[in-house]
Backbone bond lengths (Angstrom), bond angles and torsions (degrees), N, CA, C in turn:
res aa  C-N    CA-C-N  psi(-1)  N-CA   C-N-CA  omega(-1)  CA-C   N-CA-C  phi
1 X - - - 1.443 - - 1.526 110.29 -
2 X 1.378 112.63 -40.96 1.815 105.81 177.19 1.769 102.71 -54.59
3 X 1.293 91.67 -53.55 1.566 87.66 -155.80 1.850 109.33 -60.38
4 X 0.909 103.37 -40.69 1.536 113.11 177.08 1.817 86.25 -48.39
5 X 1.030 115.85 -55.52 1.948 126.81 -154.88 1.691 80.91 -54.69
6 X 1.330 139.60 -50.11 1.138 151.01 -157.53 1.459 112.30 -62.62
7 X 1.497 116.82 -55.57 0.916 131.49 -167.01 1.744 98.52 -85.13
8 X 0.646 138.80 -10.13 1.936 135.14 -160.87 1.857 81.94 -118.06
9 X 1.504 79.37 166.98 1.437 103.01 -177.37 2.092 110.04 -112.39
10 X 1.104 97.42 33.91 1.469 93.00 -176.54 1.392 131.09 -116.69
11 X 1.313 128.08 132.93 1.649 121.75 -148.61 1.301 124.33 -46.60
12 X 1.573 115.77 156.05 1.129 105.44 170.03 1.593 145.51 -80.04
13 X 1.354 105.43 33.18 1.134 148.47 -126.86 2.056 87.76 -133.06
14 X 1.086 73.51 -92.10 2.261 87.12 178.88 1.527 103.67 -47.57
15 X 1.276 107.35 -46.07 1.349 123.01 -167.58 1.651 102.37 -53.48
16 X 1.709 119.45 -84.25 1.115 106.20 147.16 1.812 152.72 1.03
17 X 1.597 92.83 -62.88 2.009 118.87 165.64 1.492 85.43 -69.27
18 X 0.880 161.64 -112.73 1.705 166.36 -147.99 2.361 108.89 -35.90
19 X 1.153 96.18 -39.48 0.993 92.71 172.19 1.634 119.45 -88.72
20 X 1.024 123.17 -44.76 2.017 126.07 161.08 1.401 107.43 -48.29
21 X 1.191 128.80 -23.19 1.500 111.25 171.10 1.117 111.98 -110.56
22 X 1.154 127.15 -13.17 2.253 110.32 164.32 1.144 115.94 -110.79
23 X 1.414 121.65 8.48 1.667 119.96 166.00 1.299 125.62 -71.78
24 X 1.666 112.52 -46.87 1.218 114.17 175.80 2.173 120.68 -72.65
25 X 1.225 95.99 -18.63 1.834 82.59 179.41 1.545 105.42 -92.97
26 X 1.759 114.17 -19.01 1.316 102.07 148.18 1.438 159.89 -57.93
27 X 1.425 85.59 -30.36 1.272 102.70 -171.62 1.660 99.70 -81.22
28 X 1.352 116.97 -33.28 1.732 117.70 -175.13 1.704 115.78 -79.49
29 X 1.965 104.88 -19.47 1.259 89.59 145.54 1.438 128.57 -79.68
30 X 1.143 105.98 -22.32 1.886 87.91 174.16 1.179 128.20 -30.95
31 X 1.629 81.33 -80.82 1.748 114.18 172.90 1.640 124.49 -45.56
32 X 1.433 109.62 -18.39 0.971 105.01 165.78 1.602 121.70 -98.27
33 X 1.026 111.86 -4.29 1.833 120.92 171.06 1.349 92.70 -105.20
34 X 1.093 151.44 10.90 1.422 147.09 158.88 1.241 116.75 -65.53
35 X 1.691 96.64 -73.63 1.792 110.02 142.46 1.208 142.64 -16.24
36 X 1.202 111.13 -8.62 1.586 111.79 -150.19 1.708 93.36 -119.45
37 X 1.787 103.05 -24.29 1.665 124.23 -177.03 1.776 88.08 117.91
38 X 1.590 90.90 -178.42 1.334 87.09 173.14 1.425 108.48 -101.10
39 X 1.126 113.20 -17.28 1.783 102.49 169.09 1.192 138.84 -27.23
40 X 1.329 110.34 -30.03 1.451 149.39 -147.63 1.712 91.42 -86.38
41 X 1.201 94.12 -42.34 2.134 93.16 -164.58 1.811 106.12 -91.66
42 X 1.398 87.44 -14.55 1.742 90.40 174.67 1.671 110.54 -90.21
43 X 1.029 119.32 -31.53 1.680 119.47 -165.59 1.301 109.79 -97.44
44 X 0.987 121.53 91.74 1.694 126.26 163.96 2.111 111.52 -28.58
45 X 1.269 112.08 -49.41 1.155 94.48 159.35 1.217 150.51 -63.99
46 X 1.061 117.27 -26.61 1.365 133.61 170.94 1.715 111.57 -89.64
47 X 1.228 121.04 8.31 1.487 128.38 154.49 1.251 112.97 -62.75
48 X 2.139 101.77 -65.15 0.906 110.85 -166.88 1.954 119.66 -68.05
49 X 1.577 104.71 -36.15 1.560 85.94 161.57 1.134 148.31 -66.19
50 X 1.326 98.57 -7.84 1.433 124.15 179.08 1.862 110.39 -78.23
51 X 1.151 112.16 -39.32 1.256 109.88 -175.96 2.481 93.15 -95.31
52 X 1.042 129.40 2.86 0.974 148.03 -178.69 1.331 90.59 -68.99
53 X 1.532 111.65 -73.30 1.377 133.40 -156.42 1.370 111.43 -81.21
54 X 1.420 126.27 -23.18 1.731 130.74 154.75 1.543 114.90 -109.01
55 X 0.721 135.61 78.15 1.413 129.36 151.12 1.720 122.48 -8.08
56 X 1.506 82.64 -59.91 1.786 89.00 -170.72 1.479 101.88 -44.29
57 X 1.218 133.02 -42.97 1.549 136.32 -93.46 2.369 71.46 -123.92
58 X 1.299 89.38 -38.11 1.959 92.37 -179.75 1.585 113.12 -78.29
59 X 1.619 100.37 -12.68 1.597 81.54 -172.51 1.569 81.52 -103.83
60 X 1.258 135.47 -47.87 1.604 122.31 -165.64 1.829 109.12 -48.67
61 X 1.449 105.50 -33.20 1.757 105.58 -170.06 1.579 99.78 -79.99
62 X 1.724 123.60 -24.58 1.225 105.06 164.36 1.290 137.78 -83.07
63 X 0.913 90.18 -15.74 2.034 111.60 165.22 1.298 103.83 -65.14
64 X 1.541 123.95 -50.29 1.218 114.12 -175.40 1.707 118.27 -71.09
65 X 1.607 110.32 -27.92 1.160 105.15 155.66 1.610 150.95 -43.52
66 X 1.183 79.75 -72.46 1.865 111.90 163.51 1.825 100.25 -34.79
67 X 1.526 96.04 -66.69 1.705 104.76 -171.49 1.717 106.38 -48.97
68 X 1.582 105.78 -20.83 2.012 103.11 -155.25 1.584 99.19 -75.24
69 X 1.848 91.03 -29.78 1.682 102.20 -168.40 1.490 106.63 -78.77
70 X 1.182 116.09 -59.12 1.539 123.18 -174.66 2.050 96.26 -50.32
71 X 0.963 130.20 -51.89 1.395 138.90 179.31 1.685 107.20 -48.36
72 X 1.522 104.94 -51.03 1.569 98.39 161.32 1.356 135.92 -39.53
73 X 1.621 99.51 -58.37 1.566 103.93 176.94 0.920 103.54 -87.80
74 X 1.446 169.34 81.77 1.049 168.75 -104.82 1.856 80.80 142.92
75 X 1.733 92.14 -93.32 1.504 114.07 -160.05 1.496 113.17 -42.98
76 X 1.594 111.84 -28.71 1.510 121.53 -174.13 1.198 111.17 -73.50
77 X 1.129 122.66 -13.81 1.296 127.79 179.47 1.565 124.73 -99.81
78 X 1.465 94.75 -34.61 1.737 116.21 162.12 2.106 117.40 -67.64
79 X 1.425 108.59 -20.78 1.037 111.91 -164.83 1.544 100.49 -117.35
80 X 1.970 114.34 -8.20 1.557 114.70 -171.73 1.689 85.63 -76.89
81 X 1.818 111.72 -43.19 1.567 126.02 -141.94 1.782 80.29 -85.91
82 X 1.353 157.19 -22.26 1.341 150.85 157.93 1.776 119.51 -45.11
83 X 1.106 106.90 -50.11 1.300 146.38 -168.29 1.985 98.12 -55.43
């Protein structure tokens, strides 16, 4: 995200607003597949039992997905209409 922040021309301001909202559900998936070992982030199977065995844990990371994408085009459009 810095470096992208680096390369674009957009305030430090958005930049900031863009970083407070996808740092923190990132950062708690980390830490929470950290936990898990690191095996966990390499093995496609052991994703899926993992999200098998929490529910919560598959719908919050797809929410957070869904939200990363929809948030994309969102911004492309906020930053085409800046432009």
């Amino acid at each position: 995200l810095d470096l992208g922040f680096g390369l674009t021309k957009i305030s430090l301001k958005k930049y900031f607003l863009i970083s407070m909202v996808a740092s923190p559900a990132r950062i708690l998936f980390v830490q929470y597949f950290l936990a898990m070992g690191v095996g966990s982030i390499t093995d496609p199977q052991r994703i899926a039992e993992i999200m098998m065995q929490d529910p919560v844990v598959f719908v919050v990371l797809s929410l957070y997905g869904w939200g990363a994408i929809i948030a994309l085009f969102f911004m492309k459009k906020i930053f085409q209409k800046a432009s």
